[in-house]
C-alpha positions in Angstrom: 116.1 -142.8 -112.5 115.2 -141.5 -116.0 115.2 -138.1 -116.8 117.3 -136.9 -113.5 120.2 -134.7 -113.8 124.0 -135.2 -112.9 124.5 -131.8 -111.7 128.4 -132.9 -111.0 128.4 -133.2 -114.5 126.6 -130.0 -115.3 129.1 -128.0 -113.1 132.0 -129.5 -115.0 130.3 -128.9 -118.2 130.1 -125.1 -116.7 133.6 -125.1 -115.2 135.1 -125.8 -118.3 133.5 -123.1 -120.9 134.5 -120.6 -118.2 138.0 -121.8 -118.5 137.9 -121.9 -122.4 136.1 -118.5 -122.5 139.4 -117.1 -119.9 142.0 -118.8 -122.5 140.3 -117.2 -125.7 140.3 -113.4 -124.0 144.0 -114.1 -122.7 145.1 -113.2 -126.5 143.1 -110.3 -126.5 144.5 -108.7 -122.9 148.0 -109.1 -124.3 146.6 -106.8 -127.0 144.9 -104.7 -124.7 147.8 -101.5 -124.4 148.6 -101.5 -127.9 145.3 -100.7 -128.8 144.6 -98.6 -126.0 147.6 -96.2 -126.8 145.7 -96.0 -130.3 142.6 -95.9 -129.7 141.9 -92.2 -130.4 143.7 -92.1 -133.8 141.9 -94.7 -134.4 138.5 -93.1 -133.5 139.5 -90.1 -135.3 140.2 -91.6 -138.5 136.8 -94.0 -137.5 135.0 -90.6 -137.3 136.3 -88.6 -140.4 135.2 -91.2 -142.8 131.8 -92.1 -140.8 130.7 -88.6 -141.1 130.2 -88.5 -144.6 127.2 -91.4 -144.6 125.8 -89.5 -141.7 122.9 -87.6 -143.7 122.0 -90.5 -145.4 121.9 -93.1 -142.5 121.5 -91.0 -139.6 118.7 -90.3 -137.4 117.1 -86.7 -136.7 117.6 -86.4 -133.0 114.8 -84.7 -130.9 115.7 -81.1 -129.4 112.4 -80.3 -127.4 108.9 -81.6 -127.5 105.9 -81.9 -125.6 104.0 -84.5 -124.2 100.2 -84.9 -123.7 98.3 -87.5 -121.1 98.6 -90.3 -123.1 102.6 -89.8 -124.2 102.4 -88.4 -127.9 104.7 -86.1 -128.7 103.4 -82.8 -130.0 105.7 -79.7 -131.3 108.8 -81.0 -131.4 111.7 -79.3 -132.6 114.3 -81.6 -134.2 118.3 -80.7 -134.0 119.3 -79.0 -138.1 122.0 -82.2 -138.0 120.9 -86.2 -138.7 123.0 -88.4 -135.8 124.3 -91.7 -135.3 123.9 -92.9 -131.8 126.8 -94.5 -130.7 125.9 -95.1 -127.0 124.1 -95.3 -124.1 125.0 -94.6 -120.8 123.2 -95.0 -117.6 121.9 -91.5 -117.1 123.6 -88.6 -114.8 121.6 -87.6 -111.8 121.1 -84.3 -113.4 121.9 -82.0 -115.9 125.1 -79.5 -116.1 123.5 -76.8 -117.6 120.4 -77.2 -115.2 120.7 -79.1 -111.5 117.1 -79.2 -111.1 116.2 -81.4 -114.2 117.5 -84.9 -113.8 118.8 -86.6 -116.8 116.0 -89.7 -118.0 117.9 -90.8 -121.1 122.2 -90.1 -121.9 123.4 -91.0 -125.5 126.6 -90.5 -127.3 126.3 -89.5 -131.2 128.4 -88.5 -133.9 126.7 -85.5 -135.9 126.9 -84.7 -139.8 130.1 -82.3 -138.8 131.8 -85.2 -137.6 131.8 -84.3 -133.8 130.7 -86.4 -130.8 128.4 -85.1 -128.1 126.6 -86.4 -125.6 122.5 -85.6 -125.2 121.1 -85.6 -122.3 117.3 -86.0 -122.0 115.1 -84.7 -119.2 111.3 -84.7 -119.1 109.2 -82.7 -116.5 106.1 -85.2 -117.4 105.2 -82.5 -120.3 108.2 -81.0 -121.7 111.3 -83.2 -122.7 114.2 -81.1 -123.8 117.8 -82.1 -124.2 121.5 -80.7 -123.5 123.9 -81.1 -125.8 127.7 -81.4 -124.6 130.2 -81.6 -127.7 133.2 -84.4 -126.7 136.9 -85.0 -128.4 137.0 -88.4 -129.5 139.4 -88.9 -126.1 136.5 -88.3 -124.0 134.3 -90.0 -126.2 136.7 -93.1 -125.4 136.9 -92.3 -121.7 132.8 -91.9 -121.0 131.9 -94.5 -123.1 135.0 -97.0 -123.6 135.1 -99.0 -127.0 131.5 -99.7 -127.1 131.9 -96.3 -129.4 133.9 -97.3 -131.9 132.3 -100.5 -132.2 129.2 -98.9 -132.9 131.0 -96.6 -135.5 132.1 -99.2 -137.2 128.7 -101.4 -137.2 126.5 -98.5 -138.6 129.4 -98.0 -141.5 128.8 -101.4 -142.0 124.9 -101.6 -141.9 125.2 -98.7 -144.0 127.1 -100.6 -147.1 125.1 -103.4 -146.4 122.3 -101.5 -146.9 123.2 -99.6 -149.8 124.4 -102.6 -151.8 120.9 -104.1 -151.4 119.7 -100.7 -152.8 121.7 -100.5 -155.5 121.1 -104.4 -156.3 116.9 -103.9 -156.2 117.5 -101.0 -158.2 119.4 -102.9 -160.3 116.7 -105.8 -161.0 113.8 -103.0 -161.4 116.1 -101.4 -164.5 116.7 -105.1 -165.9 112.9 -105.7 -165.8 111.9 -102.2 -167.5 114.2 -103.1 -169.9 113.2 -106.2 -170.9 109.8 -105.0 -171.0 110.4 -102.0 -173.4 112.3 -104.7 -175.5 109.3 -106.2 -175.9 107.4 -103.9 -176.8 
């Protein structure tokens, strides 16, 4: 019959990535305590040298706002700080400094001063506001696992990428304006 399925075949085909996928992690679990015995010096030193691009490639973080029928934002108050969000967590049921406002968005970030915190949103329907909760880099580790200093490491990475493409536009406009005043 053309065009019908073996789905033996299939469930072989499945069997053995599953088994390849279990051999290639099997390295990485014999890793595993080392690097978890590290893993905040590692953060730390992560963190000292991420803060300093965190004016240029950070993000200015929402402190309050409010929110008319349709969802726009309107007076909003922005933390003094840029951020670089780290994480995202599935959201608390409510907030510590407030048991009455439940928590709609949770996200770790690292500020300009090179500390982590946590922000929690909560929305009423017209006024979001946020809590901020400053973390060691241990509790960073423990709420939000690796995932953090992946992410560190990605936007220090995006950011060099980036700036080298800058810096290598820049460089073609200057080539261009001076071969143009040559010509002139």
């Amino acid at each position: 019959m053309q065009g019908s399925c073996d789905l033996e075949k299939i469930e072989e085909g499945f069997q053995a990535a599953i088994a390849c996928a279990k051999k290639s992690t099997e390295g990485v679990d014999a890793l595993s305590p080392e690097i978890h015995e590290n893993v905040e010096a590692l953060i730390s030193r992560l963190t000292a040298d991420a803060a300093a691009i965190v004016p240029t490639a950070g993000l200015l973080m929402m402190l309050r706002g409010k929110q008319d029928g349709k969802g726009e934002l309107y007076d909003t108050v922005y933390f003094d700080q840029k951020m670089l969000i780290l994480g995202k967590t599935d959201p608390l049921p409510y907030r510590p400094d407030d048991s009455t406002k439940k928590v709609d968005n949770q996200y770790l970030v690292l500020g300009e001063d090179g500390i982590f915190s946590e922000l929690m949103y909560s929305s009423d329907g017209f006024i979001i506001d946020v809590y901020q909760k400053e973390l060691s880099a241990d509790d960073a580790i423990a709420l939000y696992g690796f995932e953090a200093a992946v992410m560190l490491y990605k936007a220090v990475q995006q950011y060099a990428k980036d700036e080298s493409g800058l810096h290598e536009a820049m460089g073609k406009v200057l080539e261009f304006l001076l071969a143009e005043e040559k010509d002139i």
